[in-house]
N, C-alpha and C positions, 0 to 999 in steps of 0.2 A: 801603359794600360790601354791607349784609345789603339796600337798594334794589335793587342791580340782580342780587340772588340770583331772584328770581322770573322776571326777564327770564332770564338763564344760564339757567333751567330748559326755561321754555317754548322757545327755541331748539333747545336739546338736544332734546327730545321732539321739533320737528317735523323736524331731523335725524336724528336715529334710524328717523321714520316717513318720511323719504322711502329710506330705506337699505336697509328693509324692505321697500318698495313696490318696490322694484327685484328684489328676489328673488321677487316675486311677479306679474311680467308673464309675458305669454305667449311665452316664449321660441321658440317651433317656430313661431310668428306672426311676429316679428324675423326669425327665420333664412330663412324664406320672400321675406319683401319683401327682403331683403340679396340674396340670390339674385339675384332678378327684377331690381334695379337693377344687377348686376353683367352680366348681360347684356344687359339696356335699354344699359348704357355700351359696352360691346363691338360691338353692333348700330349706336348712334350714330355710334360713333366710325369705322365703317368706312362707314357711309352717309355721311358728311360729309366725308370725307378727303379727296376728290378735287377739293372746288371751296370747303371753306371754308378762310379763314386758315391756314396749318398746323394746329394742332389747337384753334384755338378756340372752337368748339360743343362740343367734349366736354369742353373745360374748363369752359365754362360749366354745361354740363351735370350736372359731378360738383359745381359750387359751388351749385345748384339742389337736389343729391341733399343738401347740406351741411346745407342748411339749413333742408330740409325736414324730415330727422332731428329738425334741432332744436326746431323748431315739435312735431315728434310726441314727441319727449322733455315737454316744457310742458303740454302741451295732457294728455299721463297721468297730469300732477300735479294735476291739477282734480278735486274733486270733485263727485259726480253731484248734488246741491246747491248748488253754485253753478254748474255748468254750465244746469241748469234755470232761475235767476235770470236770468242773464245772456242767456238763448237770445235772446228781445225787441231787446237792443242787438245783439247779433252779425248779427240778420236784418234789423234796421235799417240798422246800418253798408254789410250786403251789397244793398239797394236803393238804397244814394245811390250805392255802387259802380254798379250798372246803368244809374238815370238817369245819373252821373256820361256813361258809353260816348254814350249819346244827345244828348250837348250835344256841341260845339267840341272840348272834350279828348279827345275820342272819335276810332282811326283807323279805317281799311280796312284787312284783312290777309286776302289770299284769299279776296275776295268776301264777311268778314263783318265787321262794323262792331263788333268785340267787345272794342279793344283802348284800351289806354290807356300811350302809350308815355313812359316814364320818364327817357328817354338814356341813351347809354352801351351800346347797343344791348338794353337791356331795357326789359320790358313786361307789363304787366300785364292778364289777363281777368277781368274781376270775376264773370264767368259760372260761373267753375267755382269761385270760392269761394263759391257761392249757394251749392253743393250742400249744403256742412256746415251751412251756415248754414239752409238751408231746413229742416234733419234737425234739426237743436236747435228750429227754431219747434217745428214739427209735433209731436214728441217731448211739448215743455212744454203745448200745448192740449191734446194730446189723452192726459196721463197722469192726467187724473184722471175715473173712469169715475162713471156714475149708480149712487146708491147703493145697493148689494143688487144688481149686476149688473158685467157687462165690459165695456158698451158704452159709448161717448162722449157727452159731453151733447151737446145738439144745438145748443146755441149757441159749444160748443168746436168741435163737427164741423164748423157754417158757418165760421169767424174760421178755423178749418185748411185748408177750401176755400179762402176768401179769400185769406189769405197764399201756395199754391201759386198760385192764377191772375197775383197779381198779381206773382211771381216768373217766372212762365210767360209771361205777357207782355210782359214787358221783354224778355227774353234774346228773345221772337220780334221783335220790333221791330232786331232788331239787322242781318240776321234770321240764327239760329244753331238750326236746327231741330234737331240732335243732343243739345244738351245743353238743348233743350227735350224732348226724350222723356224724358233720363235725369231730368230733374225729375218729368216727370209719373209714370214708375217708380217713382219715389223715393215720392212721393205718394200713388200706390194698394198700395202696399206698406206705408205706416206707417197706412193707410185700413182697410186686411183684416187687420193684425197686431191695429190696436185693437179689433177685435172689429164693425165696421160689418156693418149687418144685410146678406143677399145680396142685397134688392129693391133697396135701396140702389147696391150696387155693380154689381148691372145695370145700373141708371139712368146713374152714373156714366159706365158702359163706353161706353152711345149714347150718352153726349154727348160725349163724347170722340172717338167716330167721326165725329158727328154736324158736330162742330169739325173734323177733319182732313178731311172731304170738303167742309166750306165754304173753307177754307184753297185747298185744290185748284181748285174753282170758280169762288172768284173771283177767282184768278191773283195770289194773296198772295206766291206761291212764286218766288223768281228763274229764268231762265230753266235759271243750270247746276244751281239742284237738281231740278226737272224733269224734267232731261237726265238725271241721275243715276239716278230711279228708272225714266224708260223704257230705260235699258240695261242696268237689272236685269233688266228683264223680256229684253230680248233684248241682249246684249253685241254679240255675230255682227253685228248689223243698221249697227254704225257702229265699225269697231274702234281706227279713225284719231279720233274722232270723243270722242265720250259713253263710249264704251265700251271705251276707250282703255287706261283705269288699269286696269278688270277683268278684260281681259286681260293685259297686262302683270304684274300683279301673280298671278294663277293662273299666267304660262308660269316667274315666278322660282321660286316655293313648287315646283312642279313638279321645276323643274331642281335643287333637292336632293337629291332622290330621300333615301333613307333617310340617309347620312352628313355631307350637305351640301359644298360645295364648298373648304370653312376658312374662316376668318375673314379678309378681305378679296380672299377670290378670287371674290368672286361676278359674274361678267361684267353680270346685269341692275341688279345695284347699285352696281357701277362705272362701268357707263355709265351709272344716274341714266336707266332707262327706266321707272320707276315713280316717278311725283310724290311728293314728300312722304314720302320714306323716311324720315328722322329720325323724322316724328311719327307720323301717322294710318299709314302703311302698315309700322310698326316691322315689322310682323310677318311681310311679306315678304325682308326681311332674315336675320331667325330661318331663316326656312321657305329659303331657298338656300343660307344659309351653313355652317349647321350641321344643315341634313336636316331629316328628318322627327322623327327621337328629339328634337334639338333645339326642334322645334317641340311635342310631345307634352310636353317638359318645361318650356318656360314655361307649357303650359293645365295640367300638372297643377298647379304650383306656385300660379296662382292660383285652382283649385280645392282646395288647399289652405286658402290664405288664407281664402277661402267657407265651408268645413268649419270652420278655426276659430273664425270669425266667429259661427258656427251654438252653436258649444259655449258660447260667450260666451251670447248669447242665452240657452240653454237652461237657466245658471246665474244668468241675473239672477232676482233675488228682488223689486228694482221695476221698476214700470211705464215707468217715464222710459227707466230705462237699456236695457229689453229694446226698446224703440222705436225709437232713435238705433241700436243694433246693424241692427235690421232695415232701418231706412233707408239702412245704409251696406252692408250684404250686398246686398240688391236692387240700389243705386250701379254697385257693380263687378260685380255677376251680368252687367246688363244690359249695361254696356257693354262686359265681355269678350267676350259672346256678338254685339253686334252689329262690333265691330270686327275679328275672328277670322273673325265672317263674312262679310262684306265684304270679305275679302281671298281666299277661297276659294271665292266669287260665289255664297251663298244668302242674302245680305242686300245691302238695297241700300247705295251709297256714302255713308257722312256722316261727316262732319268730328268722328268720335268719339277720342278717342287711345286706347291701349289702357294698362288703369292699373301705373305701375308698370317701365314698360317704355318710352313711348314720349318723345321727348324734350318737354320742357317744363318752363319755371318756374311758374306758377301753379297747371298741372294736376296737376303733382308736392307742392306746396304742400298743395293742395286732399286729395289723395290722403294723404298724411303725416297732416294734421291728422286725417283720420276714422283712422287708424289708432291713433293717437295717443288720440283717443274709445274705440276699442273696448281701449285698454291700460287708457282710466282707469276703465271699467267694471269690466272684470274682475279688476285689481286692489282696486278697491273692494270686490267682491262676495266674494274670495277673504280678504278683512277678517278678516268674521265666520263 
């Protein structure tokens, strides 16, 4: 009995500390995403009602929300010490995921070669669990700064370049240009949080440009994303056409007007005149069904999320864990702001989902775990 007293002990201690650590998450951070998933499922559920199985995408969909909780539950019992160890395998794991898409096991799904289908009508994108995955490399190179200063060595700085191109390049081979921005985001944000000099991220910025106008050039691009950004530039010029969804999707948010029309009475989402309501155009759904207040209170709620995100940040004491916050605030900054507006036609059309809200299992996955990051930060931080 006095053998396994040392074992009873240490158990006890690390139940008591995770009991503890529960009274120490960001609670108005939970309460926020609870939100937003309760109306992502309402928004789902009435986008989909008309043409799927009786209700089977929203069920699928709250077993997606299930289990994504769960992952973000796990994922805030790590600590920022062994999240840093381990960044290396998890960004490994997340590139055999990409080459994985590019061989045989690899599908098509809407023109992007990004999927990896599991049966039983599930599916996995390895693309959007790079994200976290790319934010824990990035995080671990570049937390330890040259000595007597803030900025990154410079052979941490190339191996951090490295690992975003060669993350950048798989997901464009796919070719899934959206959530190749929200990497490169992610990228020049954990780039300028570590302190890189600003010659530097000039440089950067050409070549970046310098990239997306060769991309362009030499007709790297399929032909419907193309189509995409010339009817940003002009929607009017093909309405039946390229510029089909931009409209459509401006005449639904429209026809809310301030009250919106209730929850499943939206005529443009029960006639499914807008592509892709469940996912990338969640937000058209919002914007008809439940007005304009409705649509001000999903963007406040995930400028909440942001704002909390920020406070996290603001309280990290190391280097690691204020890096992973900022890679994952820039994450969702960028792609709230390009998917919001895309649907209200000041950004062009791409296959971004809006986080939080729009349906999916991976990208909900994806979206869970960094929150789940910013729990284990901040309850670590809130320790000491």
């Amino acid at each position: 009995m006095s053998a396994l007293a040392p074992q009873r002990r240490s158990f006890l201690r690390r139940a008591m500390g995770a009991r503890s650590a529960v009274w120490r998450v960001d609670g108005i951070l939970l309460v926020a995403i609870l939100a937003l998933s309760v109306i992502g499922t309402l928004a789902v559920w009435s986008s989909t009602r008309t043409w799927a199985a009786d209700t089977s995408m929203v069920k699928k969909h709250v077993l997606n929300l299930a289990i994504g909780w769960v992952l973000c539950g796990l994922t805030a019992l790590a600590r920022q010490r062994t999240l840093r160890i381990y960044a290396p395998v998890v960004y490994g794991v997340a590139l055999l995921g990409l080459l994985a898409v590019i061989t045989p096991l690899g599908s098509t799904i809407n023109g992007s070669h990004s999927w990896i289908l599991l049966g039983g009508g599930f599916a996995v994108q390895p693309s959007e669990l790079a994200k976290p995955a790319l934010i824990l490399m990035l995080s671990a190179l570049l937390a330890e700064p040259v000595p007597g200063s803030d900025r990154p060595r410079p052979l941490d700085l190339a191996l951090a370049i490295a690992a975003a191109l060669i993350a950048m390049g798989l997901v464009m081979l796919q070719p899934d240009f959206g959530t190749t921005m929200v990497l490169a985001v992610i990228t020049a944000a954990s780039l300028i949080f570590a302190g890189l000099r600003k010659r530097y991220i000039v440089g950067l910025c050409a070549l970046a440009l310098a990239g997306a106008a060769a991309v362009w050039f030499l007709g790297l691009l399929k032909p419907y994303q193309v189509a995409r950004f010339t009817a940003f530039i002009d929607p009017a010029n093909d309405p039946r056409g390229a510029g089909y969804n931009s409209t459509q999707s401006l005449i639904a948010i429209g026809s809310g007007e301030l009250f919106g029309k209730g929850l499943f009475h939206g005529g443009q989402t029960t006639g499914r005149f807008v592509p892709e309501q469940h996912t990338d155009f969640i937000f058209t759904v919002v914007g008809e069904e439940f007005g304009f207040l409705g649509s001000v209170t999903v963007v406040a709620l995930l400028g909440l999320v942001l704002l909390r995100g920020l406070r996290i940040a603001r309280q990290c004491e190391e280097r690691f864990g204020a890096l992973v916050v900022a890679g994952v605030v820039s994450w969702f900054a960028f792609q709230t702001f390009v998917n919001v507006g895309m649907t209200i036609g000041i950004m062009p059309i791409t296959g971004v989902p809006l986080p939080f809200v729009s349906y999916g299992g991976t990208a909900t996955f994806a979206n869970m775990i960094a929150i789940g990051l910013l729990q284990a930060i901040h309850v670590r931080e809130r320790a000491f």
